[in-house]
C-alpha positions in Angstrom: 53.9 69.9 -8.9 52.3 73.1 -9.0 51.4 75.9 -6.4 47.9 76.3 -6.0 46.0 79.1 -4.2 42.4 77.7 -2.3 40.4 80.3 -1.0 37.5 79.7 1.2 39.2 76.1 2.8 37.6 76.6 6.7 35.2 73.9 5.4 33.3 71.2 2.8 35.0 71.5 -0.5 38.1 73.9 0.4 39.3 72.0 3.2 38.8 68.5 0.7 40.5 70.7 -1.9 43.8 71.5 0.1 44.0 67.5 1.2 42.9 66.1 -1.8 45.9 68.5 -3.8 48.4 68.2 -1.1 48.2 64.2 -1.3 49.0 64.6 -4.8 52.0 66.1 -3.9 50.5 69.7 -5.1 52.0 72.7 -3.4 48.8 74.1 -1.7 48.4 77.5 0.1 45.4 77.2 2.4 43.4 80.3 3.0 40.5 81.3 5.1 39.1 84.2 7.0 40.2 83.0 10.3 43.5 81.2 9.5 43.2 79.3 13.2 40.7 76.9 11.2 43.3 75.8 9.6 46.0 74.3 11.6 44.6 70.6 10.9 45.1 70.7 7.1 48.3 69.6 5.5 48.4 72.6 3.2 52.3 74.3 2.9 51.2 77.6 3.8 48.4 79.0 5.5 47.1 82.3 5.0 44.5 84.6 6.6 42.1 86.2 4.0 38.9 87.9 3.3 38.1 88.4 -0.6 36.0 91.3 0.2 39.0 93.3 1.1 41.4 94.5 -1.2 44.6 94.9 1.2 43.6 91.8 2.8 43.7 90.2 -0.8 46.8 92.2 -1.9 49.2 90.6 1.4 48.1 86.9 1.1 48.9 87.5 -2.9 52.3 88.9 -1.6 52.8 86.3 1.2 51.9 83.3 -1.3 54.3 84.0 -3.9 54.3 82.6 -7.6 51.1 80.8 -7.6 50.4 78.3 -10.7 46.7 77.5 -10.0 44.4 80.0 -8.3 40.8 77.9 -7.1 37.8 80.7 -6.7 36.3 79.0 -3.6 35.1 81.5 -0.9 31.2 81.8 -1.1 28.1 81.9 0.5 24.0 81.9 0.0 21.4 83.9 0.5 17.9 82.0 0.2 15.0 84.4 -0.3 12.6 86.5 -2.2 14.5 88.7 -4.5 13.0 91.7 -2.3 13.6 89.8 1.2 17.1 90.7 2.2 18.7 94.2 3.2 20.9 95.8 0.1 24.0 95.6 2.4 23.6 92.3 3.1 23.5 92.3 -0.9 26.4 94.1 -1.4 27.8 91.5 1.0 27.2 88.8 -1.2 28.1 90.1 -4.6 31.4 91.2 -3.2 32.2 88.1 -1.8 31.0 85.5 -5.0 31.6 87.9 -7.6 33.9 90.7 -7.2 35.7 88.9 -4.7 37.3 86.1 -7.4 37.7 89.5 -9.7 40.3 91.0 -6.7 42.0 87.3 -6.6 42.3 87.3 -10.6 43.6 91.1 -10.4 46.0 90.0 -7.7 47.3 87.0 -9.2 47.0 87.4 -12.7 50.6 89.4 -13.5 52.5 87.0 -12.0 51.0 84.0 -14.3 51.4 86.3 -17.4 55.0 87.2 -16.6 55.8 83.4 -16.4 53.1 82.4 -19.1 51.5 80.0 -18.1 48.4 78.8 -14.6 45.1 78.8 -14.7 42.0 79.8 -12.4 38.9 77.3 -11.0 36.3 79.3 -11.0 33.6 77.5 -8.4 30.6 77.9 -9.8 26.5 76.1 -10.2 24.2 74.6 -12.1 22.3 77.7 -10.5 23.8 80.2 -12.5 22.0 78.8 -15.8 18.9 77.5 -14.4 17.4 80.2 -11.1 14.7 79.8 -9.3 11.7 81.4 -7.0 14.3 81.9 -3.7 17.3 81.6 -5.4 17.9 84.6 -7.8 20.4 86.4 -5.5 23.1 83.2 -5.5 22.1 82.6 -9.0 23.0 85.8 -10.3 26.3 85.8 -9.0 26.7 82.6 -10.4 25.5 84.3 -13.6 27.9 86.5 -13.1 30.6 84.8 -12.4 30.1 82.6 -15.9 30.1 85.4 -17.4 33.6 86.6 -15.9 34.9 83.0 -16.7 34.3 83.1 -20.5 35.4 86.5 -21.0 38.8 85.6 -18.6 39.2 82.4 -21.0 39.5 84.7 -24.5 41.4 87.0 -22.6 44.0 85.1 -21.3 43.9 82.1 -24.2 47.4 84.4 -25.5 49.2 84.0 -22.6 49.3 80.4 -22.0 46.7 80.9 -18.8 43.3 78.4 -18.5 39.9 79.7 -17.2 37.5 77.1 -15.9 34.0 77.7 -14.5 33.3 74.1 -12.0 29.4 73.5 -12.3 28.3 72.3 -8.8 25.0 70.0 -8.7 24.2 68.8 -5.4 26.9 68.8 -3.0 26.8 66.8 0.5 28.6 69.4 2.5 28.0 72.0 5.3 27.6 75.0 2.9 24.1 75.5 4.2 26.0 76.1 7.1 27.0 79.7 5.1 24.0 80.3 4.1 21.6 83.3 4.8 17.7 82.6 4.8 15.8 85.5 5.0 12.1 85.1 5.4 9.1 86.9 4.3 5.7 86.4 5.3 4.1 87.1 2.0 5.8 84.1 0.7 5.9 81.7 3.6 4.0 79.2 1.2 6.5 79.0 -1.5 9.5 78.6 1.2 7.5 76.3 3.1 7.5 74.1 -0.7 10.4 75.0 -2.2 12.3 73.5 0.4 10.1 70.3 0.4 11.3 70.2 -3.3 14.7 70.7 -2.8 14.8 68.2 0.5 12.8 65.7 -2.4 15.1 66.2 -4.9 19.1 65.5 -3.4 18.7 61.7 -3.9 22.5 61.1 -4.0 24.8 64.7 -3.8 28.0 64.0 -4.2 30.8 64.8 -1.4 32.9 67.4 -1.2 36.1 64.7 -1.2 34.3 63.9 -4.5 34.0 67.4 -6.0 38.0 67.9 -5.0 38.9 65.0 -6.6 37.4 65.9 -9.6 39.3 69.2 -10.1 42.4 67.7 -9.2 41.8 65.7 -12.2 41.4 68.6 -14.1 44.5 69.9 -12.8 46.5 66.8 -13.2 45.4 66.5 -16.6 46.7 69.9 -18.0 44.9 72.7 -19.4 41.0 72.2 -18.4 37.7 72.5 -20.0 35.9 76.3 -19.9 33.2 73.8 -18.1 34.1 71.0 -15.6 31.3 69.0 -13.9 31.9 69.2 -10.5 29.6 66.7 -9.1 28.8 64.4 -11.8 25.0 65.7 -11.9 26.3 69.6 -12.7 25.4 69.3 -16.9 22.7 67.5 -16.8 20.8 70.0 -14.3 21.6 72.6 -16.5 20.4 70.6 -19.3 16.3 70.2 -18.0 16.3 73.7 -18.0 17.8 74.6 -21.4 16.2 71.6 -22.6 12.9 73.7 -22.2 11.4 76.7 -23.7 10.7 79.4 -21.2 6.9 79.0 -20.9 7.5 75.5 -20.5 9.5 75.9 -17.5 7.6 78.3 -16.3 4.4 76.1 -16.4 6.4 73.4 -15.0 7.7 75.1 -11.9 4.7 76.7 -10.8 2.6 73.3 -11.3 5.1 71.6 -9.1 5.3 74.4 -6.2 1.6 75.0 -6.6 -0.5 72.2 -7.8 -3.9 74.0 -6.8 -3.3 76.7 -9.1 -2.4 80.3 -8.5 -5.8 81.5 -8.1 -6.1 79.3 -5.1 -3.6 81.9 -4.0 -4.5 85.2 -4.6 -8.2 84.4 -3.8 
């Protein structure tokens, strides 16, 4: 049994998380921004948290004791142009997906090197190798994030501590619900498309009981993979984009969103 941290759990795969672990007799610390969300789930403790906020982060590290597992959850998206949205709501964003799993890891990360030994679940997407017109700003903390996760796994390799980045394909949950779209005229073709591809495209998306069950696996099994496929489709989106050379792609992605041609655009 192992004590595991969830941030983000108030809904989709946080809330499957904390049941999915606890029914395997996991010792699960529920968190969320407003902790009255969640009084249903049969998690041993539940904490109050906002990873944007360092004290906040620093009393639900002290409240929640040794934890084993920490499981980078919390997120949102924004959908938009890259120059659509306001820089706070920006800042907003990257402090939450990126910086905010920094401030657990800085938190948490003594406590598993004094015992030697835990591991962090990075929740990541397919997103981070393969952006998009409308979704750079969620892809590049995604980037980001990868990035953290590889350099974390060298870096902590010597003191018995695991880093895994979960790559996310299409998930059947309400985490549109947390996301921001911020519209621009200039490109109210492309949104108007893009989501017609996207709406095209999620044939079968997994579940977020799915997704859980997956990294509980992974932390059932022992020390886990730098890359865990968290829905089942995760690698193989990632692979028709690397699969490709760039002007490939390119091609590819402006035929499909615009079939007329871009001079039908601009003139």
């Amino acid at each position: 049994m192992a004590r595991i941290l969830v941030t983000g759990c108030s809904s989709g795969i946080g809330r499957a998380l904390v049941t999915e672990l606890s029914q395997r007799g996991h010792d699960v610390v529920a968190t969320a921004r407003r902790v009255e969300t969640l009084a249903d789930l049969p998690a041993a403790l539940r904490l109050p948290l906002d990873v944007t906020d360092d004290a906040s982060v620093a009393a639900t590290a002290q409240a929640a004791g040794d934890v084993d597992i920490l499981i980078n959850n919390a997120g949102f998206s924004i959908w938009g142009a890259v120059e659509a949205p306001a820089i706070v709501d920006l800042e907003r964003l990257f402090s939450t997906n990126v910086l905010g799993p920094i401030r657990m890891a800085k938190a948490l990360l003594p406590g598993m090197r004094a015992r030697g030994r835990g591991a962090i679940y990075n929740i990541s997407s397919a997103a981070a190798k393969r952006s998009t017109g409308l979704l750079g700003h969620y892809a590049a903390t995604k980037a980001a994030l990868d990035a953290y996760t590889d350099a974390l796994r060298i870096e902590l390799a010597p003191f018995g501590i695991a880093a895994c980045a979960v790559v996310l394909g299409a998930v059947e949950s309400n985490f549109g619900d947390n996301r921001t779209d911020v519209e621009m005229a200039a490109y109210g073709l492309l949104e108007e498309r893009a989501r017609a591809r996207i709406a095209a495209s999620r044939k079968a998306p997994a579940t977020a009981r799915q997704v859980a069950s997956r990294i509980a696996d992974a932390i059932d099994a022992g020390r886990p993979p730098l890359r865990l496929d968290g829905t089942g489709d995760g690698f193989a989106l990632i692979a028709q984009r690397t699969g490709q050379d760039d002007e490939s792609w390119e091609a590819g992605t402006l035929a499909g969103l615009f079939p007329e041609g871009l001079a039908a655009q601009t003139g």
